[in-house]
N, C-alpha and C positions, 0 to 999 in steps of 0.2 A: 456979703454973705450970700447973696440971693444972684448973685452973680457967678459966684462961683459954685453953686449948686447949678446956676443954668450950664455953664459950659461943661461940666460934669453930666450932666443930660444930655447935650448935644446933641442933635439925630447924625450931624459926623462923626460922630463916635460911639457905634453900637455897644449896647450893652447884654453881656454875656454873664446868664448867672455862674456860680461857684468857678468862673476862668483861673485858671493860672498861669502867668508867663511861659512856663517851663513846659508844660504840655503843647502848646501852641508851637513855639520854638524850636524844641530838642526831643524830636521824636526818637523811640528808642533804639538802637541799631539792626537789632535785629528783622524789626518789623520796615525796615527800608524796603523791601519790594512790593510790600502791600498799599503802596500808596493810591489812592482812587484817581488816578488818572486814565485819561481815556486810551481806552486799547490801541487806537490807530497814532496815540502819541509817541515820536523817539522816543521822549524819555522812559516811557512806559515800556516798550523792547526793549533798549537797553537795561532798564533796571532788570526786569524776568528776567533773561537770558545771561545776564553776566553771572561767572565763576564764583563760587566763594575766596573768601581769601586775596583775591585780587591778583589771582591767577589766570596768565592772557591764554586765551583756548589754545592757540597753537602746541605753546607750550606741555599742555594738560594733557592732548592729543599725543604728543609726542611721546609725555610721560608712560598714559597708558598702552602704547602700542609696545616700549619695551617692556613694560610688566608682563606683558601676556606673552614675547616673544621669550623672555627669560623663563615664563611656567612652562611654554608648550618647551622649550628645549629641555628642560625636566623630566618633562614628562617622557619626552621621545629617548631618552639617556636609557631606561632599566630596555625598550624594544630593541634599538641598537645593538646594545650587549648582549640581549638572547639570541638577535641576528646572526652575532660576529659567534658568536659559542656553536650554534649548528652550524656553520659554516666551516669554523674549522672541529668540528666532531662529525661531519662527511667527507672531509678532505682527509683525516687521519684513517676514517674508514675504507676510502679507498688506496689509499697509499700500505694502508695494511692488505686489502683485498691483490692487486698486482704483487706485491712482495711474496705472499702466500704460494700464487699462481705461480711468480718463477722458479721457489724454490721449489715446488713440487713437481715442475717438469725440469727443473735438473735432478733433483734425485729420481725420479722416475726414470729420466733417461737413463742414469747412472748402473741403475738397478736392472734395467730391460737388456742394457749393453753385454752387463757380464751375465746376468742370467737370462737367458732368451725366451722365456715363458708365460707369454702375456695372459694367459686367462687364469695361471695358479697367482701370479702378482694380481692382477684383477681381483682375483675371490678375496687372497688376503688385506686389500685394502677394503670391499666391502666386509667383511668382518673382524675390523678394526672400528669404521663407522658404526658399523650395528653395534657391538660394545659400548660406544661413547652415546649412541644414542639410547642406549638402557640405563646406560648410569646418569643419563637426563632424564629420564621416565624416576627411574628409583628416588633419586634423590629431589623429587621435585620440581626440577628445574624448570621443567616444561608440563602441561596435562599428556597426560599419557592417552591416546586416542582407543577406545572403541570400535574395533573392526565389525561389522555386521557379514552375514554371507550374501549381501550382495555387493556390498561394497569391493569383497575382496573378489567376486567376478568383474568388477568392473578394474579393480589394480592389477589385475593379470597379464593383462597386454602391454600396460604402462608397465609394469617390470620387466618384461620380456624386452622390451625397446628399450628400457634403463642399461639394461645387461648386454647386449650386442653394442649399443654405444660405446662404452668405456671398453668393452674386449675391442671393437675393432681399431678406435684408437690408440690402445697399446698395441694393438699388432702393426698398427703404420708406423709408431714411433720407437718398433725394431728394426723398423726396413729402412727410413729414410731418416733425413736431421727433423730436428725441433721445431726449426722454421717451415721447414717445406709441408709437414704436417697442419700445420697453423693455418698455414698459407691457404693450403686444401678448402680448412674450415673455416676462411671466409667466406665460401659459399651459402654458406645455413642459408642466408637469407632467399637465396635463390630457392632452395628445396621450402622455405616454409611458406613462401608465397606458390609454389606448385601445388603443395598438399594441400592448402586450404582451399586455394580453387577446387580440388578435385573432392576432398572430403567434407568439407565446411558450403562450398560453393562462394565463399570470399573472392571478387576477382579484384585485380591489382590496381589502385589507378594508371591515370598516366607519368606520375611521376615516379611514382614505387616499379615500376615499367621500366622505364629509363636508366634509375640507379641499378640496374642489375646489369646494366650490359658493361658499363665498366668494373662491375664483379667478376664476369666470365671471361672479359676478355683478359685481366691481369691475371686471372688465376691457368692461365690456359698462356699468358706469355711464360710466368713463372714456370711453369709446369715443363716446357720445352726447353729451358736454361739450365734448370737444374741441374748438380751436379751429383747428387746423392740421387736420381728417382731411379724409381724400382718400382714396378705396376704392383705389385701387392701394397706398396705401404701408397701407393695413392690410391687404388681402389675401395682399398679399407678404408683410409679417409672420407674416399666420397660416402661410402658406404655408411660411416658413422655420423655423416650428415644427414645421412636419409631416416636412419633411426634415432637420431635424437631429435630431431623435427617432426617424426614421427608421434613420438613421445608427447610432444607439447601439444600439436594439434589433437590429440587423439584424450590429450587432457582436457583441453575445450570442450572438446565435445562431448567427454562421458561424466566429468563432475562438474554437472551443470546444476542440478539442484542442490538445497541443503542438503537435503537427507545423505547424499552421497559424497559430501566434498567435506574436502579436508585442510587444515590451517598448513601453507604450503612447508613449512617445518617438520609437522610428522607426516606427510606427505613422501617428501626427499626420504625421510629413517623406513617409511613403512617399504617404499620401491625398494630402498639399499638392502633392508632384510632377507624378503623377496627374492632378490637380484643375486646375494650370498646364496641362496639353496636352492636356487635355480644353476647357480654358476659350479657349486664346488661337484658335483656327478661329473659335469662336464669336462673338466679340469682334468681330474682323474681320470676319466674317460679317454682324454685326447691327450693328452701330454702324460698323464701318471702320475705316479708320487714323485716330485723332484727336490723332496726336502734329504734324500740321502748323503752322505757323506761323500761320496763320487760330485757328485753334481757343485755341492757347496766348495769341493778342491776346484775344481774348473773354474766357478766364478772367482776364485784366490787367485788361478793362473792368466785370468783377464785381468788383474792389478786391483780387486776388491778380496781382503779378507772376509772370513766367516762374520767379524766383529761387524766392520763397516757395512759390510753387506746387510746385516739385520738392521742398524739403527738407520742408513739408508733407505731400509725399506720401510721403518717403521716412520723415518720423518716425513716421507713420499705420502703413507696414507693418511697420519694426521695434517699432512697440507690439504692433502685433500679431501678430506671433513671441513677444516676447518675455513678455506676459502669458497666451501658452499653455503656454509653458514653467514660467514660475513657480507657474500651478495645477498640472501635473502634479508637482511640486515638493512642493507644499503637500499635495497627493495621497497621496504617498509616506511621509507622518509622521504624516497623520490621518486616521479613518474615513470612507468615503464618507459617510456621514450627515453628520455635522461640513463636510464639506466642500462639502456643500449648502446646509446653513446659512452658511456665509460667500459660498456665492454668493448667495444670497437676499440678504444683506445688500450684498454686492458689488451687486444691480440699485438699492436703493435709493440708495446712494451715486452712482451713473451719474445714476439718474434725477434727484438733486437738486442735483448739480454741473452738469448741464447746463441745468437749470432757470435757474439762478443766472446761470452764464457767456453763454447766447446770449439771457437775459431775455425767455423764455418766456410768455407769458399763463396764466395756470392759474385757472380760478373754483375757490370751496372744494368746488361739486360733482365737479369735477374731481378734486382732489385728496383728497377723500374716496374716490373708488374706484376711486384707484392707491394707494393706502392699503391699503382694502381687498384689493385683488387681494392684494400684497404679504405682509400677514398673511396670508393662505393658501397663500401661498406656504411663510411659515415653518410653518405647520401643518403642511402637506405632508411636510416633511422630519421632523418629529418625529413625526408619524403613520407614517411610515417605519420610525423605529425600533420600534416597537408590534409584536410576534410575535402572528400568532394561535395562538388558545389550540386545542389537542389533543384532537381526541375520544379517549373513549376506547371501547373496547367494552365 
């Protein structure tokens, strides 16, 4: 007995009070990482650091990387589709914008052919606009603007340059074709880089420089090929370059504050109103009354009856509201830059469709330098975007 009480004593075999195998043994699972082992020990990194579950990192890594590539493609899915929606809701806009524009210079041609009378057509297409612009005042559509009397001293001369533009372009697009008009008026850019310099003090870089001489020199090859030219209907062209460039710089520079400027929508209505009671004394005055029954046989004996002749004339001027409207449109969504280039591209489209529809004569020298012009036209606007670079001291 006393014997086995010693070896039960033992000092080999320490005694622990309340021990239990099981504690000593089968530590709990969860509590596995907390074991007091020294920090600088493998097993002690390993334990910390491994995964739950017994899941090898790579793995884990792998796992999470498509998680996140599967959210963020999610997430980019609703940007995409707003992308692709403006995208094609300014492609419809400009495909509607050129469609507008040719049909209104074939009906305008149509209408100026048999009836020769550009500034009574002029008047009645601005007071066609002015109508459609009041019944957008009335019914809401748009705010109807507040004229003050300074304001409308300052719109007087923008109307006056609104009104000699569209007269002198109808009066070139009696004398010569559709193209060769067109043609003309790729120059703008030439006239609005003049006037700024001269009234703004804007001068050109050297690239904006450069795009111009393959402007002048196509528009001046074209000009000598021509088959239809007639110094009236290109002078008037040039002519109507000078004042509607006129027009825009002269915009620049008079509705420069708030107080004077105006949302370019009823801007366009308040010059066309304007522009109507400016034009119809004149009209009268220079041509007459040409709405008599004499006159309206005549355009019958040019191959337009009275019928066709009106809705003609009336599709002519709602083209022409309504393709001013949908550039300020297209305006509002993209850079002035950008928006140059699609007019650029909008004259080639003009000039080739009507090539096409009134079967036009064109030699290749011809149309080599309405080519030309054209290309520099697009130079022009991308020479636009070009900043000059900064001295510095």
């Amino acid at each position: 007995m006393q014997t086995l009480l010693s070896l039960s004593h033992s000092p080999s075999t320490p005694h622990f009070p309340n021990f239990t195998p099981r504690q000593k043994f089968l530590p709990q699972l969860h509590s596995f990482n907390t074991f007091s082992l020294p920090p600088s020990s493998p097993l002690h990194l390993t334990a910390t650091k491994s995964p739950p579950f017994f899941i090898s990192s790579p793995k884990l890594a792998s796992f999470r990387l498509l998680a996140a590539s599967i959210s963020d493609a999610r997430s980019d899915e609703p940007a995409k589709a707003s992308e692709l929606v403006k995208t094609l809701q300014l492609g419809a806009m400009l495909a509607l914008w050129y469609l507008l524009n040719i049909y209104f210079n074939i009906y305008n041609k149509q209408v100026l052919k048999v009836y020769p009378f550009p500034a009574t057509v002029t008047a009645f297409q601005f007071g066609f606009v002015s109508l459609v612009i009041n019944l957008i005042w009335t019914f809401n559509l748009h705010p109807r603007p507040s004229i003050r009397g300074s304001q409308l001293a300052t719109l007087l001369p923008l109307a006056l340059a609104h009104t000699l533009g569209n007269v002198l372009t109808n009066i070139s697009l009696c004398k010569v074709a559709v193209s060769f008009t067109h043609t003309i008026k790729a120059m703008e850019p030439f006239f609005t880089v003049l006037l700024s310099a001269l009234f703004l003090g804007q001068m050109p870089t050297f690239w904006v420089f450069s795009s111009l001489i393959p402007i002048v020199g196509g528009v001046a090859l074209a000009s000598m090929t021509e088959v239809s030219f007639n110094w009236i209907g290109f002078i008037t062209a040039m002519a109507a370059n000078v004042t509607n460039q006129s027009r825009n710089v002269l915009s620049k520079k008079m509705m420069t504050s708030e107080e004077e400027s105006l949302d370019i929508i009823n801007l366009y209505g308040v010059l066309t109103m304007i522009s109507f009671m400016f034009l119809v004394p004149y009209a009268l005055l220079v041509e007459g009354v040409k709405f008599s029954p004499s006159y309206l046989q005549y355009a019958a004996s040019q191959g337009l009856n009275v019928r066709e002749l009106c809705v003609r004339a009336i599709f002519s001027a709602f083209c022409f509201h309504a393709y001013q409207q949908v550039s300020y449109m297209i305006l509002e969504i993209v850079s002035p830059v950008t928006h140059s280039v699609a007019n650029s591209v909008k004259r080639v489209v003009i000039i080739v469709s009507s090539v096409i529809f009134f079967q036009t004569p064109v030699s290749p020298v011809n149309a080599l330098g309405t080519a030309i012009a054209l290309v520099g036209v697009f130079l022009y606007s991308r020479a636009k975007r070009i900043k000059p670079v900064q001295k510095t001291n």
